[in-house]
Structure formats: C-alpha cells, structure tokens
C-alpha positions in Angstrom: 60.0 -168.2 -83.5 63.6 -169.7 -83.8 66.4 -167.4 -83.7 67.1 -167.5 -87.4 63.4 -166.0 -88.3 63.6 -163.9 -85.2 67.3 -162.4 -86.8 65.3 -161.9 -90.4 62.5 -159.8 -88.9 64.9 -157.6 -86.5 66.9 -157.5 -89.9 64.1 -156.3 -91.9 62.5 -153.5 -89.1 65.8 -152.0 -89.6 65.8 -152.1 -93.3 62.7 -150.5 -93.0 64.2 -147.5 -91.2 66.5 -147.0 -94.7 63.8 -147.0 -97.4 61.9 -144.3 -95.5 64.8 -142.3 -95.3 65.1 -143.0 -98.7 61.4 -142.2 -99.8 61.9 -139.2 -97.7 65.0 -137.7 -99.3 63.6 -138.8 -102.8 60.2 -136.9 -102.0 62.8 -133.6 -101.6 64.5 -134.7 -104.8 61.2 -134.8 -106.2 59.9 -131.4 -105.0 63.2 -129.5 -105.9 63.0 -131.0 -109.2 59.2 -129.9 -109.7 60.0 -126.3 -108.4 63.4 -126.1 -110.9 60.9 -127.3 -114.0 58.7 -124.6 -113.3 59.8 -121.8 -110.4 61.5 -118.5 -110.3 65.1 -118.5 -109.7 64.7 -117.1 -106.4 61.9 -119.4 -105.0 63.6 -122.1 -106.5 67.2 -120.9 -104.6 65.1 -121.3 -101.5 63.5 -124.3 -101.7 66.7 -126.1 -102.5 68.2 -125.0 -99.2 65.3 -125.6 -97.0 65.4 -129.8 -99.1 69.3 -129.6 -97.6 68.6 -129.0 -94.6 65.7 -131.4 -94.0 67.7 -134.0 -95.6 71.0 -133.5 -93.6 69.6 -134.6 -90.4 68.0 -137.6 -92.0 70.8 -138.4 -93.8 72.7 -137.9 -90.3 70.6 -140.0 -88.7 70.8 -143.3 -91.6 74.2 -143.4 -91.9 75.9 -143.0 -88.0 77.3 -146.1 -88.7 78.5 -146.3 -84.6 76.1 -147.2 -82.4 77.4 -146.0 -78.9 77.6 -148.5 -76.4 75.8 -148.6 -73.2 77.8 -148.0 -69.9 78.1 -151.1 -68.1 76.5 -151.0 -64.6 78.6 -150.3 -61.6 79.6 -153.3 -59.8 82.5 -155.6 -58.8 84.2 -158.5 -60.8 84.3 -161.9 -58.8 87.4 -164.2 -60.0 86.7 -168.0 -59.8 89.2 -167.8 -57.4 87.3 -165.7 -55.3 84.1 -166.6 -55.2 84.3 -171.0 -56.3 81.0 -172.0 -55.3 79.2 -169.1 -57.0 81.1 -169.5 -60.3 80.3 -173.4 -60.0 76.6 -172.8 -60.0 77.0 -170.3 -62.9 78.9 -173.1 -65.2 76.2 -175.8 -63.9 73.3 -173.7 -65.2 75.2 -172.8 -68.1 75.4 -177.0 -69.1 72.2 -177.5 -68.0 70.8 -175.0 -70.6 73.1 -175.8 -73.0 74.9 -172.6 -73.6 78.0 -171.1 -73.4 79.0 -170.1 -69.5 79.7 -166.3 -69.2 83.4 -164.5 -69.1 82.1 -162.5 -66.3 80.5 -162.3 -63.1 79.8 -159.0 -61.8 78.0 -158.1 -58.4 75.9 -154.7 -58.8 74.2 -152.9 -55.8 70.4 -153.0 -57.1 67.6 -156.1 -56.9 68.4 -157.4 -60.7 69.8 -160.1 -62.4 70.9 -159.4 -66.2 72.9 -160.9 -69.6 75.4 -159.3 -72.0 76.9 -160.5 -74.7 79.8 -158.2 -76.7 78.4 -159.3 -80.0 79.6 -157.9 -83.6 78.3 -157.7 -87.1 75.1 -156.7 -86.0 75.1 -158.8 -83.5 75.4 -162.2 -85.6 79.0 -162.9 -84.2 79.3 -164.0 -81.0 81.4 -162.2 -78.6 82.6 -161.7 -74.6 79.9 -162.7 -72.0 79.1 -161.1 -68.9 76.4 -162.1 -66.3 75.2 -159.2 -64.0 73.9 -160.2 -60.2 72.7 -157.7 -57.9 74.0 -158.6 -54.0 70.8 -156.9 -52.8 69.1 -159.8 -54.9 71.1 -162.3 -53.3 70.2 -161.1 -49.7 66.7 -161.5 -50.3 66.8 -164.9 -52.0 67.3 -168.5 -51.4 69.5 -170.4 -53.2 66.9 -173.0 -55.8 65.0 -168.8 -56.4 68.9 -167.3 -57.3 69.1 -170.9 -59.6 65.9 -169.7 -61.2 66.9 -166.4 -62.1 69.9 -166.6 -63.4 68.5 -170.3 -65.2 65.8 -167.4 -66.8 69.4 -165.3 -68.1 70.8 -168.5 -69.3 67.8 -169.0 -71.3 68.2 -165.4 -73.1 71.7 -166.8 -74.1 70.1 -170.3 -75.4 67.8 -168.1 -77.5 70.5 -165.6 -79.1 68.1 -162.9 -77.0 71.3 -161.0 -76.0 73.2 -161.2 -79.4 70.6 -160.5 -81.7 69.1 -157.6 -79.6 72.0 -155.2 -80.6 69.9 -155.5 -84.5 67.1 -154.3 -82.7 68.9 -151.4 -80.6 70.6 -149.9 -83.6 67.0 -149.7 -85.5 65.8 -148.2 -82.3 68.9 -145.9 -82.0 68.6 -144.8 -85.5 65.0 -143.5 -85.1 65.3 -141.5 -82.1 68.6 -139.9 -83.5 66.7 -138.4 -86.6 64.0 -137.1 -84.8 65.7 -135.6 -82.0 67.7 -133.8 -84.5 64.9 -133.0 -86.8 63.2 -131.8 -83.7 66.1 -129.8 -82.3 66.8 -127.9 -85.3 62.8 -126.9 -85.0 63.2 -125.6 -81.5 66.7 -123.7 -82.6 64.2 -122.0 -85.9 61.2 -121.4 -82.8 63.7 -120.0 -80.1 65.3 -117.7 -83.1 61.9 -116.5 -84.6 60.6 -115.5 -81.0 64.5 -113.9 -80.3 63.8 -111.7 -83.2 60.0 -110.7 -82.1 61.2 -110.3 -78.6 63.8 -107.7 -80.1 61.3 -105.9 -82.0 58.6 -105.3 -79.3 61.8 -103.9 -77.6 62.0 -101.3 -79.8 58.7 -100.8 -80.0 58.0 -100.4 -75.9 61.1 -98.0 -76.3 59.2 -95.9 -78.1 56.1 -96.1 -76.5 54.3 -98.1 -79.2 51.7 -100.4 -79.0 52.8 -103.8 -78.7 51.7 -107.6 -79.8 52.8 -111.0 -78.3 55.6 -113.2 -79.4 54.0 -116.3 -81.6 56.8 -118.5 -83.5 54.1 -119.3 -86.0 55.2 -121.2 -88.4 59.0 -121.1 -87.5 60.7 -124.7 -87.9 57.4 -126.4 -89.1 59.1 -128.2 -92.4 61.2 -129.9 -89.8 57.9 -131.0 -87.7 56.9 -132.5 -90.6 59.7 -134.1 -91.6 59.7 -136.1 -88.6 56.5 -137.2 -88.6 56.6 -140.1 -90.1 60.2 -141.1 -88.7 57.7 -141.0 -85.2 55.2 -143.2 -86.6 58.1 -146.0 -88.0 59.5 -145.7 -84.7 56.4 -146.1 -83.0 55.7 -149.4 -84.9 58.9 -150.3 -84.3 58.9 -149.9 -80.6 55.6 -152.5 -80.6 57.0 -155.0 -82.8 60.3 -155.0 -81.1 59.1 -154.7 -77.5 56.6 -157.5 -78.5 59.1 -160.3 -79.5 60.9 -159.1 -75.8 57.7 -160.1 -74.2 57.8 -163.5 -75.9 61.3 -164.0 -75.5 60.9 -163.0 -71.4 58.2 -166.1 -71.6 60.5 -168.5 -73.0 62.9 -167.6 -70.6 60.7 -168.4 -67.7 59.9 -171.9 -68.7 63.2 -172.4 -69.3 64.3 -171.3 -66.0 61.5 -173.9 -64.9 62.7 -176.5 -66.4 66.3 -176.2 -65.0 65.5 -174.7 -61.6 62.0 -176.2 -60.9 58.2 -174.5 -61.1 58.2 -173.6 -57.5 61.3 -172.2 -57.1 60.6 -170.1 -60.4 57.5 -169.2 -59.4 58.6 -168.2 -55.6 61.5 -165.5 -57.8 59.0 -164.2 -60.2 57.0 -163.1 -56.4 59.5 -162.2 -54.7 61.6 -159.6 -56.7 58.7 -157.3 -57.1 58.9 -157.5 -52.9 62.7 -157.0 -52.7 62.6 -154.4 -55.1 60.3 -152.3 -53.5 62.3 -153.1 -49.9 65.3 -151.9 -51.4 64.1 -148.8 -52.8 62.9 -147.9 -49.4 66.0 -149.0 -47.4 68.0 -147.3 -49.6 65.7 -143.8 -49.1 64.7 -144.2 -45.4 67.7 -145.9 -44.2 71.0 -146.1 -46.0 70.8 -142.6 -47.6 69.3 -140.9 -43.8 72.5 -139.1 -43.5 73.9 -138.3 -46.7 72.5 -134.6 -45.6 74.3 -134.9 -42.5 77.3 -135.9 -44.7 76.9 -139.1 -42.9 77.0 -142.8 -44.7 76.2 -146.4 -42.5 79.5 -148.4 -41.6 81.4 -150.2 -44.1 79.1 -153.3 -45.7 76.0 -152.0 -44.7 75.2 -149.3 -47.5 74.0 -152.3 -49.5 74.3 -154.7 -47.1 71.9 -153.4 -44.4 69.3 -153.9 -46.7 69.4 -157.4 -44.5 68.5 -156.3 -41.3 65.2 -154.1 -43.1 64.0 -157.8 -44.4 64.2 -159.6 -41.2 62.8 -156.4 -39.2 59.5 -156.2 -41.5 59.1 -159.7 -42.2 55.6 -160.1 -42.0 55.1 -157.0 -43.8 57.1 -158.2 -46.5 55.2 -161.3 -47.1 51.9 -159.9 -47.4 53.0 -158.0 -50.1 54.2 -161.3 -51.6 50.5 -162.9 -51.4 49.4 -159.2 -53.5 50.5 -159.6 -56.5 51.2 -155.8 -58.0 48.4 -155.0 -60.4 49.9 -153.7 -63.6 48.3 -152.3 -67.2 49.4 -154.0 -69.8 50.9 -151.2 -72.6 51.9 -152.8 -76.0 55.7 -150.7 -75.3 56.2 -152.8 -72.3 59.6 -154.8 -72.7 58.5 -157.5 -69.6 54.6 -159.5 -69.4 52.9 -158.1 -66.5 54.6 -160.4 -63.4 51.1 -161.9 -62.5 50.7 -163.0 -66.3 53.9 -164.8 -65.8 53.6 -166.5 -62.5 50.0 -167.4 -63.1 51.9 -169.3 -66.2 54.6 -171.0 -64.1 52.3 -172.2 -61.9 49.7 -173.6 -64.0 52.7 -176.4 -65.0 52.4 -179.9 -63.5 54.0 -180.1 -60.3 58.0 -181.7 -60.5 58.4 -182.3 -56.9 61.0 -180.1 -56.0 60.0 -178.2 -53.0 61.7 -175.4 -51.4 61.8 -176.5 -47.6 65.3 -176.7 -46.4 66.9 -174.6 -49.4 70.1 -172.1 -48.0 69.6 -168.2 -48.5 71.6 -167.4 -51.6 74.2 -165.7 -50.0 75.5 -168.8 -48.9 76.8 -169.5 -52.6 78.9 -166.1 -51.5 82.4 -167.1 -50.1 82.4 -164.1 -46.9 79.0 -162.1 -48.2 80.0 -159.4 -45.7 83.5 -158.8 -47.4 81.4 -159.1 -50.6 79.3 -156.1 -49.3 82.2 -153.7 -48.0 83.8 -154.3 -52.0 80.9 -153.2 -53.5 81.0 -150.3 -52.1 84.1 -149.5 -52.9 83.5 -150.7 -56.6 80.2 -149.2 -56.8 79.8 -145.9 -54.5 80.2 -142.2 -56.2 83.7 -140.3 -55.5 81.0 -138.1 -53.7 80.0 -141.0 -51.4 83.0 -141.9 -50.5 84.2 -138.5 -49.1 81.3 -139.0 -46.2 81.8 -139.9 -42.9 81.3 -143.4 -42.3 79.4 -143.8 -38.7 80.6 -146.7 -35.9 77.3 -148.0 -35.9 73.4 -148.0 -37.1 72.5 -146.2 -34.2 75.2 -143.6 -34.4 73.8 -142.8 -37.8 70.1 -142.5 -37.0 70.7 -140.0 -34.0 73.3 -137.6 -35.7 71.1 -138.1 -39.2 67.9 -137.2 -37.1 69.7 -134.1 -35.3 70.7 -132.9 -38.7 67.0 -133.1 -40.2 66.1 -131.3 -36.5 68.6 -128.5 -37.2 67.1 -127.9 -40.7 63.6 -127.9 -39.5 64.3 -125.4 -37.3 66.4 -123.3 -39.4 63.9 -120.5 -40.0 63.0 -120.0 -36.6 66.6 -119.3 -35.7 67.1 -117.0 -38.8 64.0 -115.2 -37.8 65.3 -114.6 -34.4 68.7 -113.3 -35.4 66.7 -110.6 -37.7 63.7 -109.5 -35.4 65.8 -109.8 -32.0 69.5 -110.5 -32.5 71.1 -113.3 -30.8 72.9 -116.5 -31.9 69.0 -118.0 -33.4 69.7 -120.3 -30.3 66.5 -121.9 -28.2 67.2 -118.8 -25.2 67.5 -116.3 -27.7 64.0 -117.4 -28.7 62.6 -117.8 -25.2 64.1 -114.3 -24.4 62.7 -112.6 -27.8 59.2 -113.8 -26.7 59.4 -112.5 -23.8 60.4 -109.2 -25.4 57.0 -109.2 -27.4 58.3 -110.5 -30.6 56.5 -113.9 -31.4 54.4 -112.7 -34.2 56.9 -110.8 -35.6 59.6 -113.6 -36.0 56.5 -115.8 -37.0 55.9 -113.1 -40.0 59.7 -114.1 -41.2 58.9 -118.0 -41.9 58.1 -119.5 -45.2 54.6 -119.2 -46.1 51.8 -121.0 -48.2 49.9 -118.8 -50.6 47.0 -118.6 -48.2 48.9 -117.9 -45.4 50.8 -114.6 -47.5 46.9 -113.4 -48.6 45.5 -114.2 -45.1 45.8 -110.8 -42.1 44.9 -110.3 -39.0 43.6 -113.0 -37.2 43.5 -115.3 -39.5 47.5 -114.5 -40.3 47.8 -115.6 -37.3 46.3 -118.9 -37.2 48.3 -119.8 -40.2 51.8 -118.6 -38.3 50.7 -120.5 -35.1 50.9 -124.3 -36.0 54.2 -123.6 -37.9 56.0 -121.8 -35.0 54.9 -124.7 -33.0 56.2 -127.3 -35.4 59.7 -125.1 -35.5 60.2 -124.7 -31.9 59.4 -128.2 -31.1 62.5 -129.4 -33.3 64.4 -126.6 -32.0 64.2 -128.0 -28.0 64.7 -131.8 -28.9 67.8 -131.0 -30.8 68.4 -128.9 -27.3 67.8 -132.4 -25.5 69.6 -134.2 -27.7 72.7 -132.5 -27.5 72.7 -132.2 -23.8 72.4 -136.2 -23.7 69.1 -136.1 -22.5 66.8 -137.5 -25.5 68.1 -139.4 -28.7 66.0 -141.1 -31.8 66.3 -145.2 -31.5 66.7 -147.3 -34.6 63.9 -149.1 -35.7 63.9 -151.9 -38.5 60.5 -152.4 -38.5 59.3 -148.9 -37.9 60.0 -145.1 -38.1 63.1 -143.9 -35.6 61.6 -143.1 -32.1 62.5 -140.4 -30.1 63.3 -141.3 -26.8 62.8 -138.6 -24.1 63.3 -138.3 -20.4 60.3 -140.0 -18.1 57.3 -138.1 -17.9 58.5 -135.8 -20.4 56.5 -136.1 -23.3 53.5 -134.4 -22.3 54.5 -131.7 -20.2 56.4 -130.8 -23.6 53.4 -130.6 -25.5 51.6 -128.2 -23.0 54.8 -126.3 -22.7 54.7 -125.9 -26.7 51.3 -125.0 -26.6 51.8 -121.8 -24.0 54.2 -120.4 -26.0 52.2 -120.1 -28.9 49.4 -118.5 -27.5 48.1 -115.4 -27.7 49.6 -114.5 -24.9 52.9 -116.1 -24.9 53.9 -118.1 -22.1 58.1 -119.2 -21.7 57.8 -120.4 -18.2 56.5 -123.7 -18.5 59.2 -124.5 -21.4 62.2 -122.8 -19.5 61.1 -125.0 -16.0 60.8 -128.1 -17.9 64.5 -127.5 -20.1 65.7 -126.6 -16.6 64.8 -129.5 -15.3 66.4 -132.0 -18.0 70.1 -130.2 -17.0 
C-alpha cells in the first residue's frame, strides 16, 4: 500500500471518529425533540439536561483540536563533531535508502532503536528529524547488526511511517479522550449515589434501625451507554491501525535487508529479544543492587556495565539466541511476532555478506566509555544522582549486600529491643536467649496467615525456620563488618559470600542449636569468638 492510499485510509478512520460523534449528538437532538413534541414540561426540563451533558464530553472529546505531544525519551544529543564516524554511518544509510538523514542523533539508556519526525498538518508536512539509539543496544551489537537496525528506521522514513502516524495517533487520542471522560463522569454519578446511601444508613444505624447495603444502581448508566459505541469504533480502530503497523514493521525489515544484508538483519532481529531481556536483568540484579543502600556503580557503568553481564554469561546468552521467544499473535499487536519476522529474512536468497570479522558497534562510538559516563548525566533522575557513587563493582556488591543483610534482620533486632531491651545487636540476642526469651521475640516477627491461626506446637514450627533465617543474616553482617566475611561479585552468577575456612558448616550447626527447643548460644558465641 503506497503512502498516498495509506494517508487516505488513516484520513478516513479518523473521519470516522466525527460522524459517530455526530450521529451520537444528533440521536440526543432527536430524543430531546421527540420528548418536547409530546412530554411534560418537567420530564422534558430533565431530559434536555441529562442530552447536555452526555453530549459535552463528546463534543470535548471531537473537537480538542491539540493533540499533546509525547515526551521525548531521555537521552544525550551527539554533535557530528562529537561523534564523526557514527553520524557518517547515519548519512550513508540515509543515501542508501533514499531518504532524508535525521537532524538528530540521540543516545538513550534502554536496548531500542527508534524514528521521529516533527511533522505538521496532520502529519502531511514534513518536519525536524530525530533518530533515537539506545547505547545498551550498541554494547550488545556488532557493527553490520547496528547497520540493520537503524537501515530498518530508515525504512520507516522511506515509507512516510513516522509522518503519517501522527493521523493515526490523533484518531487514537480522540477515542480514548471521550470515553475516559464519558467514563469518569459515570464513576463521579456512582461515587456520589453511594456518598448519599452511605449517609443515610448513617442515620439510620444512629438510630438503631435496620439497615440495607450501598448499590449505585443505576447511577451514571446514560454515560455507560454513551460510550459504548465510542469503545467499539476505537476498538476497530486499534486493529485497523495496529494492522497497517505490522505491515509497515515488514517492509521495514526487507528494507533493512536490502541495505544491511539478510544475515546481518536476521542476526538483529535474534539478538535484541536477548539483549533486552539481559538488560532488564542487569539493570535489576546489578546496576540498581544498591539504590536501597543509597548506593549507585561508578561513573559509566550504570548503563555501561551492562558489558561486563554479556561477556560473564556468554553462553547463557546464546542459547537463548537459538530459542526463539514464543509469542501469541493478538490482532492489537503494533510489531509481527519476532520469529514471523526472522523466519521471513531468512527465507531470502543468500547475498554473501557474512558477519565473520565485523567490529562490535561501539567501535562506531568515538570514546564509548565517555559516551556511557554522559548518559548518565543526561539520562539519570535528580534522585539518582544524589547517591553515592561506589570506587568499584565490588565495593557496591558488599555494602549493597550488607544493606539487604541489615533489612533482613531488622525484625529480629526490633523484637529484641521490645521483649529484652538492648541495642537489637547479635549479643543482645545471644544474651536474651539465654534469659528464656526465644519464643517470645519469635512471637514479634511478621507472620503468614497460618502461622497467626496456628498455637502451641505447631506456632512454633512456623516461628523456628524464620528465627533461623533472621539470625543467620544477623551474624554475617556481624562478620562482615569485622572484616572477616564479604559477598564476591559474580558476572555470571549470584554474589557469593565468602567466609572464613572451615566456617560454613560449623555455622549452620551453630544456627541450628539456637533454635532448638532448648536453646543453645554456646556453639554460636565460640565460633563468633573465634573469627575476632
């Protein structure tokens, strides 16, 4: 479909938006009239003012002539001076798909590549371009894979994709304004109907009457209705719309093909699922480990260590690539399943352009570690910038790890401040078992439903494995802060905590005599003795 018919049918799903707003407000036109030819006065009075307000919120809704822009993603604008051989490659892609070369490069800090175009009048004037690459993307690419996915942006440039989408956004816009507003001035009628019940069974327990339960009924109802079929046009709209996306994400991938080369296409199309899911776990497991601890990873690495995480679980990494993510295909998906499109790209005849020998992408980058430590500062939250920045990986993981130690342990220190006193340090504990108390600081921590309706024994099987789990973190954050344990980094594994030789299983047994039912401290006391 060429981008003139493609502008025609956006052009008309929106026009189809209007004339139901217009048969709408016509059908209250038509009842009003219908109840003025033949109603009462008063009956007619309220008709007419429950027509104006259904029809102010559809009116609202057609003509909110400004359709808000989107916030640009966070990221950091590269100059051609800054960055040469990355804005070369952009204007040789650009040529080589025949389009227009962007105004913009921005770096972002997520595993994405995207196109914007500043276009006006509906999106038939062209305007100021932008092109959107994620440095996390770049770590994790080589440099013929980054070719063919920015060669697969181009390609929504060749085909008007970015200027003619902002037709389709307003039509979308424009739906889910009138019936969020139709729908919010239901729940406002609901919430004020039961406000006015709740009022009255007020009085009524006040005066020691019998009492019903609060039902809304019918309460906002007309405006239900009236959005009904604003949700079924915007349902078709979503499939016709998100349909044409799908085609147009198609012809983007053979174009990126033909400028890039089928493997190298089809190598991107595998791979970003894989760096996407590697970055949403760095960024949880490692570069966010001690935000908690008000903590953050040297300068650089917030994004950047998302590096050292693809060399460290390498072959984990590519057998995820061979598993291609299995995915339902819903007719309001924006993007083909991935499989559906690399089973495409490589069912084309082979070019012979391989991928042996290619450079990782960064290379493009003119000092990618600068690059990193920039978009930080471009991209990072006021609130992320007021943490602590570490000296080193290592120094993060062991002060992150003591943090997380000292929150486990929190409720066994609370409960030994209220049952026994103290500081809620590790010898307060020791000393308040020895006093007799273990069961009753072990009443004081959190609970599971069974564990609050359980008694006697069984109370205290519940409390046991908990207290165990408590104290344990409680004596390695001891250890740790006398120097005598600490958690080692791992890239290709969970941290590991390192104790002293020979200690791990005396500290188990040690652990297991205090909780028993006759407590035991002198086992743990010899052994912390012994670490000083």
């Amino acid at each position: 479909m060429g981008a003139t018919l493609r502008a025609v049918r956006a052009l008309i799903l929106l026009a189809g938006f209007y004339l139901l707003g217009f048969v709408m407000l016509g059908a209250l036109v038509a009842v009003d009239w219908a109840v003025a030819e033949g109603g009462v006065g008063s009956v007619t009075a309220k008709v007419w003012i429950v027509s104006a307000l259904l029809a102010i919120p559809i009116v609202q809704g057609m003509f909110a002539l400004r359709t808000p822009k989107e916030e640009p993603p966070p990221g950091l604008v590269m100059t051609e001076q800054q960055e040469p051989a990355l804005w070369a490659a952009v204007r040789t892609l650009a040529e080589e798909t025949g389009t227009r070369a962007p105004d913009a490069i921005v770096l972002t800090p997520d595993v994405n590549a995207a196109v914007a175009e500043d276009a006006t009048f509906l999106g038939l004037k062209p305007g100021r371009r932008r092109m959107y690459i994620g440095l996390p993307l770049m770590a994790g690419l080589s440099e013929p894979q980054l070719r063919a996915v920015l060669a697969h942006e181009f390609g929504h440039y060749t085909n008007h994709d970015t200027r003619l989408s902002a037709i389709t956004l307003r039509g979308r816009l424009q739906v889910l304004r009138t019936v969020a507003s139709l729908h919010e001035r239901s729940r406002k009628k609901v919430a004020k109907e039961e406000a006015k019940q709740e009022k009255k069974i007020a009085k009524r327990l006040a005066k020691g009457k019998k009492t019903g339960t609060v039902d809304a009924g019918t309460a906002g109802l007309s405006y239900r209705l009236a959005a009904k079929p604003f949700l079924w046009y915007g349902t078709f709209y979503l499939r016709a719309s998100q349909g044409l996306g799908r085609r147009q994400e198609l012809a983007a991938d053979l174009a990126a093909a033909r400028i890039a080369g089928r493997d190298a296409t089809a190598s991107a199309l595998r791979e970003i699922p894989v760096l996407d899911s590697a970055h949403g776990f760095y960024m949880q497991s490692y570069a966010t480990l001690g935000t908690g601890a008000g903590l953050l990873p040297p300068p650089g690495e917030v994004f950047g260590g998302l590096r050292h995480l693809l060399t460290g679980r390498a072959d984990e990494l590519d057998e995820m690539r061979q598993a291609l993510p299995e995915e339902e295909q819903s007719p309001y998906d924006s993007h083909p399943p991935i499989a559906e499109r690399i089973a495409r790209i490589e069912q084309l005849p082979d070019d012979g352009r391989a991928l042996t020998g290619a450079r990782p992408a960064l290379c493009l980058l003119t000092d990618p570690a600068h690059a990193f430590a920039a978009l930080e500062q471009a991209a990072l939250t006021p609130e992320a910038h007021q943490l602590r920045r570490t000296a080193d990986w290592t120094q993060l993981v062991n002060e992150s790890m003591l943090w997380h130690a000292d929150q486990d342990a929190e409720p066994l220190r609370t409960a030994v401040t209220e049952i026994h006193g103290g500081d809620g340090s590790l010898a307060s504990f020791l000393n308040a078992v020895d006093a007799g108390r273990l069961w009753q600081m072990a009443d004081r921590l959190p609970k599971s439903p069974e564990a609050q309706a359980a008694t006697g024994r069984a109370a205290r099987e519940f409390a046991r494995p908990q207290v165990r789990a408590r104290l344990s973190r409680m004596v390695v954050a001891e250890l740790v802060r006398q120097g005598r344990a600490q958690w080692e980094l791992s890239w290709s594994d969970p941290a590991r905590l390192r104790l002293p030789d020979g200690y791990e299983e005396a500290l188990k047994q040690a652990l297991d005599a205090v909780v028993e039912d006759v407590p035991d401290t002198r086992e743990l006391r010899q052994l912390l003795a012994r670490a000083q």
